[in-house]
C-alpha positions as CSV (number, residue, x, y, z in Angstrom):
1,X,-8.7,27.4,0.8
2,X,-8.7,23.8,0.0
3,X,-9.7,22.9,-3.7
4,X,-10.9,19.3,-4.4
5,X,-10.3,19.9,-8.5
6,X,-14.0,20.5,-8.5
7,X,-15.1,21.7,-5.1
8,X,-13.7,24.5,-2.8
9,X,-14.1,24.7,0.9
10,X,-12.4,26.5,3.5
11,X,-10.6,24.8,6.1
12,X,-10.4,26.7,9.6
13,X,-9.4,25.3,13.1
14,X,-10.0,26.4,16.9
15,X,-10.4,26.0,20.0
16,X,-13.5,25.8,22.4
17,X,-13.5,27.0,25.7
18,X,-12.4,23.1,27.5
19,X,-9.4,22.7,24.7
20,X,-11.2,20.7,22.4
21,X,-10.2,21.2,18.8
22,X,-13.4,22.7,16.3
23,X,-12.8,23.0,12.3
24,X,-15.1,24.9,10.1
25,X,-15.2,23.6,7.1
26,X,-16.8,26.6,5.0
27,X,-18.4,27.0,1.1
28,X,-17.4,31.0,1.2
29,X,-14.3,32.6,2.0
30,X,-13.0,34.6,4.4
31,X,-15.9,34.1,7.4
32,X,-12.9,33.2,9.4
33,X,-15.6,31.4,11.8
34,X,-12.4,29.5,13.7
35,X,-11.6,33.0,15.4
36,X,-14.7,33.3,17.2
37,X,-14.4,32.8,20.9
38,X,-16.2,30.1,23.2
39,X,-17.2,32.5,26.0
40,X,-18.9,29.5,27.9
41,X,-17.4,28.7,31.3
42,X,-16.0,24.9,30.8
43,X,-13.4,23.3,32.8
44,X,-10.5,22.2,30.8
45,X,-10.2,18.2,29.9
46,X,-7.0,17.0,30.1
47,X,-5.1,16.1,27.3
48,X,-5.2,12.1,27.5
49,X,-6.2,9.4,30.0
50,X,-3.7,8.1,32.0
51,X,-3.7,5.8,34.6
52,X,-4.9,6.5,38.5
53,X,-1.6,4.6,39.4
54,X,1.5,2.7,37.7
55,X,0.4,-0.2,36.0
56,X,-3.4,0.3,36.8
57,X,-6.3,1.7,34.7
58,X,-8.9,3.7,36.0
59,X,-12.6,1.3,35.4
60,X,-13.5,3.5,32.4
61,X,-11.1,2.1,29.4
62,X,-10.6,-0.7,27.1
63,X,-11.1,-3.9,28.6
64,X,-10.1,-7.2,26.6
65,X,-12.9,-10.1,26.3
66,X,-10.9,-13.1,25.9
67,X,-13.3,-15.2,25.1
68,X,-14.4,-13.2,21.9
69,X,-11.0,-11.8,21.4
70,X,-12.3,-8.4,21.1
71,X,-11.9,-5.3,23.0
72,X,-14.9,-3.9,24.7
73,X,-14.9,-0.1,25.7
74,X,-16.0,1.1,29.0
75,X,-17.0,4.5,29.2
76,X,-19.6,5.0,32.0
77,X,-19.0,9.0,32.0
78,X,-21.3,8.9,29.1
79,X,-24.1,8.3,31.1
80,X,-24.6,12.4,32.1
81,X,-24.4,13.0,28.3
82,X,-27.0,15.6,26.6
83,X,-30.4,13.8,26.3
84,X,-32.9,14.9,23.5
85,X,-33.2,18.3,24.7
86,X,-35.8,20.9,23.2
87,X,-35.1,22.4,19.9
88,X,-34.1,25.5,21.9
89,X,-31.3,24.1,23.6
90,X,-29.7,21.8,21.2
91,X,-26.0,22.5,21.3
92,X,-25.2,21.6,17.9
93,X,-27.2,24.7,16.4
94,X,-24.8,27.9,16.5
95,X,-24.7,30.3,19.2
96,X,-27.0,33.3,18.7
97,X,-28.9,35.7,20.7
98,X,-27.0,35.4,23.9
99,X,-27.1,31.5,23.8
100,X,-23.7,29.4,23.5
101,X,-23.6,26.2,22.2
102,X,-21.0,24.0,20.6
103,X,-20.5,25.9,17.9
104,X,-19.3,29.6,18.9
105,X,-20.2,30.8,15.3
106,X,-23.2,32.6,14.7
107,X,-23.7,30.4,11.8
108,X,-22.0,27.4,9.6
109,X,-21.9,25.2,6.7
110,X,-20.0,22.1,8.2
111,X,-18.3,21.6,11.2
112,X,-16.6,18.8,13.1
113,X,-15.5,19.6,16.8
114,X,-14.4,16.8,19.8
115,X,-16.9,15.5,21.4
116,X,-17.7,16.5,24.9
117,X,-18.6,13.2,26.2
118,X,-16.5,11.1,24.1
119,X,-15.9,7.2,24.3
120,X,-12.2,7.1,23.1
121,X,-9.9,10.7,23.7
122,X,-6.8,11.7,24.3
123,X,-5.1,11.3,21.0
124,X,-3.4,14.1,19.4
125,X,-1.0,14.4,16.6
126,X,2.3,14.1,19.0
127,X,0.6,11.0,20.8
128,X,2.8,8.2,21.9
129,X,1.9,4.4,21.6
130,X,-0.9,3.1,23.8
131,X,-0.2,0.5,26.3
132,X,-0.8,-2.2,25.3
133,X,-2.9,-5.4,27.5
134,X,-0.8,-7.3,29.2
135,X,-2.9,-11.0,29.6
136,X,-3.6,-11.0,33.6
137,X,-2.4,-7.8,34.0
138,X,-3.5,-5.0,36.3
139,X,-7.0,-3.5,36.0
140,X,-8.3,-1.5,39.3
141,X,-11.2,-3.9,39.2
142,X,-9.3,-7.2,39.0
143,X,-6.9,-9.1,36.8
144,X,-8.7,-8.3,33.2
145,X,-6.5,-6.9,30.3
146,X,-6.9,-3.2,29.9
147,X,-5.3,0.0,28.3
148,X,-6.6,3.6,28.4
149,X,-8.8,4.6,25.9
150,X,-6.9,6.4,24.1
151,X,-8.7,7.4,20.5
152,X,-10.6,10.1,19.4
153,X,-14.1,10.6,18.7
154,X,-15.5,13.6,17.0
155,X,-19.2,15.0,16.1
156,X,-20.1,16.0,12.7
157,X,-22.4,18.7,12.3
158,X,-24.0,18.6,8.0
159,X,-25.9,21.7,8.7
160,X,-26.6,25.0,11.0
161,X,-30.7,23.7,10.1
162,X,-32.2,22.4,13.1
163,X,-34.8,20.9,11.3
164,X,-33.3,19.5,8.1
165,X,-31.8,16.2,7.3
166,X,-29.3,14.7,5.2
167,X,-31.5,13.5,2.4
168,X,-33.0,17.0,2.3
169,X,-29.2,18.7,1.7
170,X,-28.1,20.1,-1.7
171,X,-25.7,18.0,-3.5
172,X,-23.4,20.8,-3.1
173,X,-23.4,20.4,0.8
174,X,-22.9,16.6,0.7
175,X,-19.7,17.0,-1.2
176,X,-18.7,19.3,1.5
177,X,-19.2,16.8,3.7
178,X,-17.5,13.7,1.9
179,X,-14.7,16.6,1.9
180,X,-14.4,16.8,5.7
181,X,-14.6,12.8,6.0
182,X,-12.3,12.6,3.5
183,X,-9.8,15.1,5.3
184,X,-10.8,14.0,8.8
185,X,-9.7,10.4,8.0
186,X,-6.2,11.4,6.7
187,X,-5.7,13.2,9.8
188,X,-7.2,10.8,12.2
189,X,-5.4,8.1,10.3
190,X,-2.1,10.0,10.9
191,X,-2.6,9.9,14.6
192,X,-0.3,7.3,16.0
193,X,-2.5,4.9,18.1
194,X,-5.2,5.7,15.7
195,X,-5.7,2.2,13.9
196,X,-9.1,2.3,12.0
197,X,-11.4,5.7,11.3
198,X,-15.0,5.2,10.9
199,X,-17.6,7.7,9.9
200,X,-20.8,7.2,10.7
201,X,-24.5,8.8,11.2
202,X,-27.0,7.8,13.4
203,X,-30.7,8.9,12.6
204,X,-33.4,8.6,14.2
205,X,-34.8,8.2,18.2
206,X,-35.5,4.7,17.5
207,X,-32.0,4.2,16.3
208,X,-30.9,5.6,19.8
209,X,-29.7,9.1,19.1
210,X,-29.4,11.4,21.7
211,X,-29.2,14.6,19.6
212,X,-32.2,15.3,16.8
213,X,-29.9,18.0,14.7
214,X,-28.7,16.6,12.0
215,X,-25.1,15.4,12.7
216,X,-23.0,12.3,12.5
217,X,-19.5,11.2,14.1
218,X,-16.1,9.9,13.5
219,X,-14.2,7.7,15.6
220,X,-10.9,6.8,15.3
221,X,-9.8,3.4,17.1
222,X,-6.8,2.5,18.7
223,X,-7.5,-1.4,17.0
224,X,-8.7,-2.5,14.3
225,X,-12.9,-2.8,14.3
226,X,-14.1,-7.2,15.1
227,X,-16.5,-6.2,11.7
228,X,-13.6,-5.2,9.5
229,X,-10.6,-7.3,10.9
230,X,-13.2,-10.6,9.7
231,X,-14.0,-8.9,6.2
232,X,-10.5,-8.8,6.0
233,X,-10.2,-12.5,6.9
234,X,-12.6,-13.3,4.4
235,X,-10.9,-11.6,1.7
236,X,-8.0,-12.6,2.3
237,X,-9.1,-16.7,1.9
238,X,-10.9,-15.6,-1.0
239,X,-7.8,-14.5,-2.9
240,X,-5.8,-17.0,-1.6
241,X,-8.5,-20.1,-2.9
242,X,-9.8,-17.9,-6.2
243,X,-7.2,-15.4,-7.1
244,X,-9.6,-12.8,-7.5
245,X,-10.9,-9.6,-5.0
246,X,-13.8,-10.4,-3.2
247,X,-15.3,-6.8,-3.2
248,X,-15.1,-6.5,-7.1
249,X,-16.5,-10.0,-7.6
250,X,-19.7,-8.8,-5.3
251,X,-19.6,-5.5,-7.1
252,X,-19.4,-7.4,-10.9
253,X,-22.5,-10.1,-9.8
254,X,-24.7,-7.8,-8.5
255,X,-24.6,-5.0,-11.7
256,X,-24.9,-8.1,-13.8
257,X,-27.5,-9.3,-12.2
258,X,-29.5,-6.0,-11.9
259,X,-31.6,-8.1,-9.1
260,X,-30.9,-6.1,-6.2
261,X,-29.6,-3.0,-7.1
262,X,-31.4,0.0,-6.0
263,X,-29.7,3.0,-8.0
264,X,-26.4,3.0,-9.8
265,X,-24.3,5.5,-12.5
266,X,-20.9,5.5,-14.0
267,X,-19.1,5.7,-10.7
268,X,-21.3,3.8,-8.0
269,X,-23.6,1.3,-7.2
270,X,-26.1,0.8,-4.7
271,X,-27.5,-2.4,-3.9
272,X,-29.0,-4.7,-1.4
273,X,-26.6,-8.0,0.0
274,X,-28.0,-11.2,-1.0
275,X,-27.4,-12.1,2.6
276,X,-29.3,-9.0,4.0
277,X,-29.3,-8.7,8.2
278,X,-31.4,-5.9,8.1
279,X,-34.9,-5.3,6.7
280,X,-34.0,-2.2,4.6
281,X,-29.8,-2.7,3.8
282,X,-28.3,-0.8,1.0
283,X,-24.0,-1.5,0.3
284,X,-22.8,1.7,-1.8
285,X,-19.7,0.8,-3.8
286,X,-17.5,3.1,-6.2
287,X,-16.8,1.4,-9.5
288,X,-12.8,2.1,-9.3
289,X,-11.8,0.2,-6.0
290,X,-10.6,2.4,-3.3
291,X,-9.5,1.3,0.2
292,X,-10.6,4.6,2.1
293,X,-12.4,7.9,1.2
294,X,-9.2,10.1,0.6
295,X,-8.2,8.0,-2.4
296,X,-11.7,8.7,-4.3
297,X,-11.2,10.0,-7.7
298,X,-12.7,14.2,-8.4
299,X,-15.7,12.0,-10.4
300,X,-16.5,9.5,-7.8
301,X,-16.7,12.2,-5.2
302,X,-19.2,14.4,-7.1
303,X,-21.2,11.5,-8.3
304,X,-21.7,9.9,-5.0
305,X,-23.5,13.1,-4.3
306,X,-27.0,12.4,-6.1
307,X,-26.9,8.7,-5.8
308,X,-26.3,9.0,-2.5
309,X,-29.5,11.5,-2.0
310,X,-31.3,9.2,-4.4
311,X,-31.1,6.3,-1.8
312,X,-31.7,8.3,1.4
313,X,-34.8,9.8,-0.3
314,X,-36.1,6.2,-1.5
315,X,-35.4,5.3,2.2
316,X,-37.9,8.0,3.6
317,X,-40.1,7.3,0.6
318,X,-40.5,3.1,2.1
319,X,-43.3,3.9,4.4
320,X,-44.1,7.5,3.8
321,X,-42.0,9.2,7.0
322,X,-38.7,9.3,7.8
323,X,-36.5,6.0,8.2
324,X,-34.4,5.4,10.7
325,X,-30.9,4.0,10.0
326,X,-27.4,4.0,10.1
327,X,-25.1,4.8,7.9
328,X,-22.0,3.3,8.2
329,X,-18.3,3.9,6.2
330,X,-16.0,0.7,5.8
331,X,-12.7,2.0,5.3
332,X,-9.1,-0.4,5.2
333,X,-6.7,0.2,8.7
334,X,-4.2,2.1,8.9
335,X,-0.6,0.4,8.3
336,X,-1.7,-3.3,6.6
337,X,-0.5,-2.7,3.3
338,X,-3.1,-6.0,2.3
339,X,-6.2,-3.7,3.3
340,X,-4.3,-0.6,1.4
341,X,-4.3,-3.2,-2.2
342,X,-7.2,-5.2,-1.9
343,X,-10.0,-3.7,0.7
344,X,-12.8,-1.5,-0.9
345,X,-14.1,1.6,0.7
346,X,-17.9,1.3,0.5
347,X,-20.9,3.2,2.2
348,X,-23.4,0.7,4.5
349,X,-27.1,2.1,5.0
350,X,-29.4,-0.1,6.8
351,X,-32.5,0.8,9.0
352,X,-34.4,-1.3,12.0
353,X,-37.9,-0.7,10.6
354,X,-39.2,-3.5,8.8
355,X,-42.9,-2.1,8.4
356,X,-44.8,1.0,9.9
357,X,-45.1,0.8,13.5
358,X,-42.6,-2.3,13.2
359,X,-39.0,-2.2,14.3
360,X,-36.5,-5.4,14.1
361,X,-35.3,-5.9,17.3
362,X,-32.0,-8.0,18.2
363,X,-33.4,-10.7,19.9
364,X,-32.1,-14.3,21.2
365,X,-30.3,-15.6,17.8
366,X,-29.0,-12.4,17.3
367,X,-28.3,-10.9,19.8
368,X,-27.4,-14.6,22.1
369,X,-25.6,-16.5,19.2
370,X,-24.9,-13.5,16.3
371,X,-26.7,-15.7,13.6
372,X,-29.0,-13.4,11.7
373,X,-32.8,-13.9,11.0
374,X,-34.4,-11.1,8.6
375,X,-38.2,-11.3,8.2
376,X,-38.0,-9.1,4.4
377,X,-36.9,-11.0,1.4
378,X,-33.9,-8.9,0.3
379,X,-35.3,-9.0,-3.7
380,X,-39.0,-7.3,-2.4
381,X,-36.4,-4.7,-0.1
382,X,-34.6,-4.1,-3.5
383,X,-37.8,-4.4,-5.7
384,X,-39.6,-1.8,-3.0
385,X,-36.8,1.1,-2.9
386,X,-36.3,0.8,-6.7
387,X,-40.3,1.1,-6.7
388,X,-40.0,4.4,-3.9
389,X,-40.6,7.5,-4.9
């Protein structure tokens, strides 16, 4: 058992049939799920990546853009990944009536298992360093900086309902899934390699999911995310020129304001950035600063549970059907003790609609130059979900 003050689940680890790891993460006792076999026939993945020869990477792998100063993964494998298959073959559902899926269990609350078709694998508790890029180095293709991809990326499943979705879950079951990202992030975190987790749902076909049972994923990274790394930037010159934390600055202005925020309580706030890239953005802050989910207080965690539902639901309410979106967790790295004191864990939920049978596409500025145009005035977004019901 695992008690969270408030909330119990049960905890329970296996094995699927290829060696990947699966944990049940159960609201009942004793269903001791893990100890169900996977009696599919699956050929065993190795245990990391390594390279094809010394000093060379195989083309799938972590490739270095130097003119961005990011890393880039290649994984090409993922192209033979499942593809919106019929209801009766998703392989997120459990296994019943002679067919085997993902899940060996006849039936579950939540579960998180390694993906099949994963970007980043290989890392594992005992895992050594990754290589690192050595500038001009060797790469099979030519001389491009590369390393393995070495990581881990793992599929969250919120429900055995084919046909729910988050928003429609009990507040009971979202706490039981804060719980695993919660737990999944302190063991991710652990990992050495690992240097950022991120949690994360895609939803939606026009979002680009691949899978329509409600699920989401966790990766964990072996650097630290372009997105976060320049929050932290920012940060950082903000308390070096004002002395104050940039999160709990934003946080203060926007509950003073009232303007944008689309549901709040004691413990969170939900509102939409002044500087909004999306048509529909909501940021979801905790009132207590936290730099990643493990460190939420027994209150924050069961409050976040209705607010949380509260948004999604205003979300669907928009334009009368479901909304597609991402929903995003910012948490601090691993091992910068600056991010561990000053970054604040917070919950981004943005969708690409911007009107019915309109979808905001990343066009030239965007997606050519990275500067932002958003055709919805982010005071009517705010006005509009406070107004959805």
């Amino acid at each position: 058992m695992c008690p969270v003050e408030g909330h119990r689940f049960w905890k329970d680890s296996g094995k699927l049939a290829d060696g990947r790891e699966i944990i049940y993460f159960d609201e009942s006792p004793a269903l001791h799920r893990a100890a169900v076999p996977d009696r599919r026939e699956l050929a065993r993945l190795p245990a990391e990546p390594r390279p094809e020869q010394e000093g060379q990477f195989p083309p799938a792998g972590l490739r270095w853009d130097a003119l961005a100063g990011e890393w880039v993964i290649i994984a090409a494998q993922r192209q033979d990944r499942t593809f919106l298959p019929p209801t009766e073959e998703c392989p997120l559902c459990p296994s019943r009536d002679g067919r085997l899926t993902e899940i060996p269990a006849d039936d579950y609350d939540v579960v998180v298992f390694e993906n099949r078709f994963p970007s980043l694998r290989g890392a594992t508790e005992d895992q050594r360093a990754p290589a690192e890029a050595v500038p001009g180095g060797p790469l099979e293709t030519a001389g491009v900086p590369g390393r393995p991809p070495t990581g881990r990326c793992e599929v969250v499943c919120f429900t055995s309902d084919h046909n729910a979705s988050f928003a429609g879950l009990s507040p009971h079951r979202v706490r039981t899934v804060l719980e695993a990202w919660a737990d999944r992030t302190t063991v991710l975190r652990s990992i050495r390699g690992i240097e950022q987790v991120y949690c994360f749902e895609n939803r939606g076909e026009e979002i680009g999911v691949t899978l329509t049972h409600p699920h989401g994923q966790i990766y964990g990274y072996p650097f630290v995310t372009p997105r976060t790394a320049h929050t932290l930037s920012q940060a950082r010159a903000y308390a070096t020129s004002r002395r104050g934390n940039l999160f709990d600055d934003i946080v203060a202005g926007e509950r003073a304001s009232g303007t944008r925020v689309v549901s709040a309580n004691e413990h969170w706030t939900a509102f939409v950035p002044a500087a909004a890239r999306w048509p529909y953005e909501v940021l979801i802050f905790p009132a207590r600063r936290v730099p990643s989910l493990p460190d939420l207080g027994e209150e924050a965690r069961q409050a976040f549970c209705d607010l949380y539902l509260d948004v999604l639901r205003r979300m669907d309410a928009l334009f009368g059907m479901p909304l597609p979106y991402i929903a995003a967790w910012h948490q601090a790295p691993a091992g910068d003790d600056f991010a561990h004191r000053e970054f604040a864990a917070h919950l981004q939920v943005f969708s690409i609609r911007r009107a019915p049978g309109k979808l905001k596409y990343l066009a030239g500025s965007e997606s050519g130059m990275g500067v932002w145009i958003n055709d919805v005035l982010p005071e009517d977004a705010a006005r509009r979900l406070r107004e959805a019901r």
